[in-house]
C-alpha positions, 0 to 999 in steps of 0.5 A, spaced: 465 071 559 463 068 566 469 063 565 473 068 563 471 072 570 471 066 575 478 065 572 481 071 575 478 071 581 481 064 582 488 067 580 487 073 585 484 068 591 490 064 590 495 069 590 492 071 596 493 065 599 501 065 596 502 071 601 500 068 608 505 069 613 507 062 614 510 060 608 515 066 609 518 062 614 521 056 611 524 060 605 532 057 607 535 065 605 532 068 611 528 062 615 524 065 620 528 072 621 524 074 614 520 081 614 513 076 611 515 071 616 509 070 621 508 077 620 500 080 621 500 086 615 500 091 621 502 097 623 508 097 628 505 101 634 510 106 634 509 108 628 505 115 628 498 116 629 496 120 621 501 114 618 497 111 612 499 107 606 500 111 599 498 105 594 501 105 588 496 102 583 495 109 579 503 109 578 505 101 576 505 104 570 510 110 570 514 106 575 516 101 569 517 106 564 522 110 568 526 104 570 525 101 563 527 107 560 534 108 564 536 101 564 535 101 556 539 107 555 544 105 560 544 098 556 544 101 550 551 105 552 548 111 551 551 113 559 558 113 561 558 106 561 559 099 556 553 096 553 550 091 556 548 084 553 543 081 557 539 086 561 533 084 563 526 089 563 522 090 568 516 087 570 511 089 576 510 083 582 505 084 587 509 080 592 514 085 590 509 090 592 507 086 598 514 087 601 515 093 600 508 095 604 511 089 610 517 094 610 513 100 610 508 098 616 515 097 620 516 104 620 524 102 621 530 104 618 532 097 619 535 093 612 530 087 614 532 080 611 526 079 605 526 073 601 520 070 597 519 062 594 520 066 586 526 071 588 530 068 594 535 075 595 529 082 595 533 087 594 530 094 596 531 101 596 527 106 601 528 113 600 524 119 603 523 126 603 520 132 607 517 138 606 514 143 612 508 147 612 501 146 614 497 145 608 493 139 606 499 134 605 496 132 598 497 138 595 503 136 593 502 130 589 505 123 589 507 123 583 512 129 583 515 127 590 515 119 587 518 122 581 524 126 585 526 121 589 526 116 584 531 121 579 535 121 585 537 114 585 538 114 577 543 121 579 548 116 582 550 112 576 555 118 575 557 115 581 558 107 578 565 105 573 566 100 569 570 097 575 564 097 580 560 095 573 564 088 572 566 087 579 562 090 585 567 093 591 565 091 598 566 098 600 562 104 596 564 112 597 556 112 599 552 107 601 547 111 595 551 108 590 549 102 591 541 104 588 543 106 582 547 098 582 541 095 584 538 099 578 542 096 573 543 089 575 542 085 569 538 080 573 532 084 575 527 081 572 521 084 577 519 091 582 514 092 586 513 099 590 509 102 595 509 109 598 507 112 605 506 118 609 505 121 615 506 128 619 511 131 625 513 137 627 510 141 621 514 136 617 509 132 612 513 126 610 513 122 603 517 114 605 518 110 598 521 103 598 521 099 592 523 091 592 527 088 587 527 081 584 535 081 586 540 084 591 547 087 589 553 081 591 561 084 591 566 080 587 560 079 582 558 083 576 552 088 575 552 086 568 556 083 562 558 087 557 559 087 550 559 090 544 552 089 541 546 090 546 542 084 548 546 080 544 545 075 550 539 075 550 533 069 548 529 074 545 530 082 545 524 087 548 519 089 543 520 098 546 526 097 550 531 093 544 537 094 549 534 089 554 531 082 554 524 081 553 519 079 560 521 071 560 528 071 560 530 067 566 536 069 571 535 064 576 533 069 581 530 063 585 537 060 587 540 060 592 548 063 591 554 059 594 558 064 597 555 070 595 556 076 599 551 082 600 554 088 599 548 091 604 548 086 608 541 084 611 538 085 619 537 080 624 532 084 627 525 083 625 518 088 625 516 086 632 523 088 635 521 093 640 528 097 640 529 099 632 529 105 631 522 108 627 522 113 621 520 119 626 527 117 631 533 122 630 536 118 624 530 118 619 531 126 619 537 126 617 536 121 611 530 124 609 531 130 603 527 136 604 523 138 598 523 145 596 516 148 595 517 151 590 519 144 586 513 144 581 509 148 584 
């Protein structure tokens, strides 16, 4: 036992020495313009004073379900789309979850340039919502506003044809779009999440920012269709049988020759002093307001 329980500790402490700063620098993706690169884990000094993390170690569970549950169903065929033949199930990442908390502690809207030894492109998706009064901000729980958000994202696959799912344009009607591709991106083998709030102007404010093992590249498929569901697959997953079991591999640490983002990432790092933050005039006008009534 005693084995047992000094051995994960020597896991966590080495993960946790994975994560220091420096080492973010030297990745050939992003080099020193990468979010983790020499960054503290600190809040930017313009974001508001009553900003504070949401963890999300009560929803890790939830959340792989929910995205799960969605590419299964879109790999199986039972959306509007073709069958997918080599879709991978997600898994939960720490240094995914890690990204997403450095976006977060930025409080900009700024599509930061994220890159880690195992994932070389970390797609991400930050959403928000608002919802006004003066009452306790918790007393609507995060989970339904993680919930709304999240369903928001899966809503936009009405949105993908079977063009964008064999080759993405350059150009999306709405930029939104592209969270329901990076949901269904066959090589999206890892998340993780991280959530925050804070108050302005009677408005209490939920932002969720989910990073992604991949990114969406244009003139690339989202996934390779077939006939029979998971028949590329190594080994098919044992709950989500559309999908390939946690091990396949993507090759998601490789840099891709010529391939072209279809978000294109920022130049501009967390210390910027002139990036916009989440409660400048832009973050109302991307932030959905929830009805009170919503689950209540």
């Amino acid at each position: 036992m005693y084995i047992k329980c000094l051995t994960a500790l020597l896991l966590v402490f080495s993960f946790l020495c994975g994560l220091g700063s420096g080492s973010y620098c030297n990745l050939s993706e992003c080099g020193r313009n990468n979010l983790g690169c020499d960054n503290d884990g600190k809040f930017n000094p313009k974001c508001l004073p009553d900003t504070r993390i949401v963890p999300m170690k009560i929803h890790r569970k939830s959340l792989l379900s929910a995205f799960n549950k969605f590419r299964n169903s879109v790999a199986s065929g039972q959306k509007k789309l073709r069958p997918a033949a080599r879709m991978s199930s997600i898994s939960w990442s720490m240094e995914l979850e890690y990204m997403a908390k450095l976006t977060l502690l930025s409080c900009s809207m700024e599509n930061y340039c994220l890159s880690t030894k195992n994932f070389c492109y970390v797609g991400s998706i930050l959403d928000a919502l608002k919802y006004a009064g003066k009452m306790d901000p918790d007393e609507i729980p995060d989970y339904i506003i993680i919930t709304k958000l999240i369903n928001g994202w899966m809503d936009r696959l009405a949105d993908i044809s079977l063009g964008m799912v064999i080759s993405m344009p350059d150009k999306l009607g709405d930029i939104k779009i592209a969270n329901a591709a990076l949901l269904i991106s066959e090589a999206n083998t890892h998340v993780g999440c991280m959530g925050m709030r804070f108050t302005l102007s009677y408005f209490h404010h939920f932002v969720l920012v989910c990073a992604f093992s991949t990114d969406v590249f244009i003139n690339r498929s989202l996934y390779k269709l077939t006939a029979r569901p998971g028949s590329a697959c190594k080994r098919r997953d044992s709950t989500y049988p559309a999908l390939c079991a946690p091990g396949e591999i993507y090759h998601n640490d490789r840099h891709i020759p010529n391939g072209t983002l279809l978000r294109p990432y920022g130049k501009a790092k967390m210390q910027d002093p002139d990036q916009e933050t989440f409660n400048s005039y832009n973050f109302y006008n991307y932030g959905r307001t929830l009805n009170l009534k919503f689950n209540l």
